[in-house]
N, C-alpha and C positions, 0 to 999 in steps of 0.2 A: 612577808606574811606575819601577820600578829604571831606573838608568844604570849599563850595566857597562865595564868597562875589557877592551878585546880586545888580542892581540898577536900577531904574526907570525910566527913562529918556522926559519925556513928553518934544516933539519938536511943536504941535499941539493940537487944539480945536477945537468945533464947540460946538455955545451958540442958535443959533438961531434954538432949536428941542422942543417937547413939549413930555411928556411920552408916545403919541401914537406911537415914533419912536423909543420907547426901549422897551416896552413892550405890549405881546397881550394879548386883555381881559384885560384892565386898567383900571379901575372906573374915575379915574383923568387925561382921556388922554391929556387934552389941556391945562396941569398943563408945565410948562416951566423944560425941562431936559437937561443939559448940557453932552457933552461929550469930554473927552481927549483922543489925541493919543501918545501911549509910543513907544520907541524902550526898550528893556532890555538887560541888561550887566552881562556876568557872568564871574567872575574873581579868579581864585586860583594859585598859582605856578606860577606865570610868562605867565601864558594862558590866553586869553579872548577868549569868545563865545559870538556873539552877535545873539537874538531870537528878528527875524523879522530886518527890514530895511525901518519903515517909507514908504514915498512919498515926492517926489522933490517938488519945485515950479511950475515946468514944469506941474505935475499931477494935484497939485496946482487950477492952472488956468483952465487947461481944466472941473476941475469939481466944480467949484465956491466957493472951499473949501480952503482958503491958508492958508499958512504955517506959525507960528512963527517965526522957521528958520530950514536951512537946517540939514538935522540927521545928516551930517558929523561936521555944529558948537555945532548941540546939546553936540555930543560926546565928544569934543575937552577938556572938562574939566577932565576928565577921559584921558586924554592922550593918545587917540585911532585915530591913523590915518587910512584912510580909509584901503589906499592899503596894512597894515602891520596885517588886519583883516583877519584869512585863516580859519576860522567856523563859516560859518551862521547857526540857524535853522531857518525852515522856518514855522512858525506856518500855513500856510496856504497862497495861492496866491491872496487875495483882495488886491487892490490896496494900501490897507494902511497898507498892512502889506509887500508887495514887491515890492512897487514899488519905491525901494531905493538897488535892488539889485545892478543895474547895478554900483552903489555907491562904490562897494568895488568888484572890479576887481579879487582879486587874493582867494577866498572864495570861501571855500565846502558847495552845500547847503545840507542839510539837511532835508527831506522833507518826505510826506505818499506819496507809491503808489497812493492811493486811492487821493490822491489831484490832483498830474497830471494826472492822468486819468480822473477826472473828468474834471480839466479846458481846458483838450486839445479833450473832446470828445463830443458825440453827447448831451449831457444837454446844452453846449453852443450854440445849437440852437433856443435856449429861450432866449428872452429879458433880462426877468426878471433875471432868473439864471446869465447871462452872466453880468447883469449889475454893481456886485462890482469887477467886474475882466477888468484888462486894460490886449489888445493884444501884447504892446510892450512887459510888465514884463513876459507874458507867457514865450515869444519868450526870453528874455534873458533867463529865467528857464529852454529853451528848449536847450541856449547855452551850458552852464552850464554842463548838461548833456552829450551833444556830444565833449564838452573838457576835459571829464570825473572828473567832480571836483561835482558829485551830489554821495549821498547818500540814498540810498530808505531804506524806514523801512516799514511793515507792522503790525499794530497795536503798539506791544513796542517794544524799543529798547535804546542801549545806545548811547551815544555819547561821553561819556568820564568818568571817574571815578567819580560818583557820579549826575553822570547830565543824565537823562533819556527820553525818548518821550512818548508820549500815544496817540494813535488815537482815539476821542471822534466821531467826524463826525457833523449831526447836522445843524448848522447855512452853513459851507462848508462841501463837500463829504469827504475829507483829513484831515480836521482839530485837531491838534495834540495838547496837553497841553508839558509842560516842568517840569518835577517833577527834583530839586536838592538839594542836601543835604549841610547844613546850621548850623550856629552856632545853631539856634533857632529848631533847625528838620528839618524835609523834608518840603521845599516849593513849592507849584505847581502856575509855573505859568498859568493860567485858560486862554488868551489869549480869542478869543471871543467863547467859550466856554462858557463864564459867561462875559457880556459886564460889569456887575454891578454887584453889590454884592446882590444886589434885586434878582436876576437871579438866582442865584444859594442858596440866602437864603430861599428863597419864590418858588423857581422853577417856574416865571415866565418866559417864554417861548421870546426870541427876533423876530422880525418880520421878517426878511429875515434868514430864516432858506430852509433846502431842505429836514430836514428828522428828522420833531414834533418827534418821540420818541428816536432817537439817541442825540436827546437836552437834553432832558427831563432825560433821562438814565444819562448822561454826567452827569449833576447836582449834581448826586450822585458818579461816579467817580473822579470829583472833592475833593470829601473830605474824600475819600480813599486813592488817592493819598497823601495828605499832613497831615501832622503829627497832627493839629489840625485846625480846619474850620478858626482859623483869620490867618493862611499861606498860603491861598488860592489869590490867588492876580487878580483882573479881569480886564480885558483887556482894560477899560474904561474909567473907573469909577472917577470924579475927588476926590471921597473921599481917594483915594490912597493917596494923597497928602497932606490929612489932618490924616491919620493914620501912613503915615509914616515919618522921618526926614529925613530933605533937608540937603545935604552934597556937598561940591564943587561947586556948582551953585543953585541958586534960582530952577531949572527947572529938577533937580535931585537927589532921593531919594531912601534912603539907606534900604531895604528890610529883609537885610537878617539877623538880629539881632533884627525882631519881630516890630508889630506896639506900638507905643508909649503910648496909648489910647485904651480902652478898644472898640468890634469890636460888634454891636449885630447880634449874628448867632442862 
């Protein structure tokens, strides 16, 4: 079975949150909680797969959130140009995790039933629901699709030797983890799944969820998934970046050869 090489890629932040916006039922909610945003890289044989695709500055602006820089200079260290990317997965359609599709033109996404269903259907007539989803990234998902370059998986599935999906649900109705096989074992990457490692250590529950016990379940398919709880990688968390080493850029970190530092799970 292939061993691929993954990476981390944080192109974005937000400092300005306090633990009520990570976690429910928080003793310490107005204790100050950072979070980062990743793209991730998975690389074997001459192949890259990239899971998920950020948010522009364009999304940027509109939602008072900017960017460090664009996922396409994030990437550029890794020697990945956009249009030469032909496999996205799509962990899910929130705005931070697709609204960098329209980025790389010539890419199969990859994706649950159960997600486009959700964001193209009647749950989007909630505020609330609809609120981490932008209508352009739908609509490009929806292009996607009708130029026949999408993917549907229902529950697991593969995508390539050694690189697998899982539909947790949860935080989104589609939401899919990415389990891949590694120097170190099978890593999953937990995407928001687990924002934090608090989340799936503690099974603290994240606030914008649609379905408490498909989270809450998740948790522990998480660490089924991967070969040991510190391969579990969450989708947030700035301690990524302190467990694991930065390789080719300050802003990019090398996963797949295990955290540097010991992990408490």
């Amino acid at each position: 079975m292939s061993s691929w090489e993954v990476f981390a890629v944080k192109y974005a932040d937000r400092n300005q949150r306090t633990r009520k916006d990570s976690f429910l039922f928080d003793e310490s909610h107005d204790v100050a909680h950072a979070m980062d945003y990743f793209i991730w890289v998975l690389r074997c044989d001459g192949r890259t797969i990239l899971v998920d695709t950020g948010y522009d500055e364009e999304e940027g602006a509109k939602r008072a959130r900017p960017i460090r820089m664009s996922p396409v200079e994030a990437l550029k260290p890794l020697g990945i140009a956009p249009e030469t990317v032909d496999t996205v997965i799509v962990t899910h359609l929130h705005y931070d995790h697709a609204g960098g599709l329209r980025l790389f033109p010539n890419a199969t996404i990859h994706i649950q039933a159960a997600e486009m269903a959700y964001a193209t259907g009647p749950c989007m007539c909630h505020g609330v629901l609809r609120a981490p989803f932008t209508a352009t990234h739908v609509c490009e998902a929806v292009q996607r699709l009708y130029s026949g370059r999408m993917v549907f998986h229902d529950g697991d599935g593969e995508v390539a030797d050694g690189v697998t999906v899982h539909r947790i649900g949860g935080h989104s109705r589609g939401l899919q983890a990415v389990r891949v096989q590694t120097e170190a074992g099978w890593l999953c990457l937990a995407s928001d799944a687990s924002h934090y490692y608090e989340n799936f250590i503690h099974e603290k529950p994240f606030p914008i969820v649609v379905d408490l016990q498909d989270m809450l379940d998740g948790f522990k398919v998480l660490r089924r998934l991967a070969s040991m709880p510190r391969l579990v990688i969450p989708g947030h968390d700035p301690l990524v970046r302190e467990y694991f080493p930065s390789e080719l850029a300050d802003h990019i970190f090398r996963l797949d050869r295990g955290p540097i530092k010991d992990i408490l799970t």
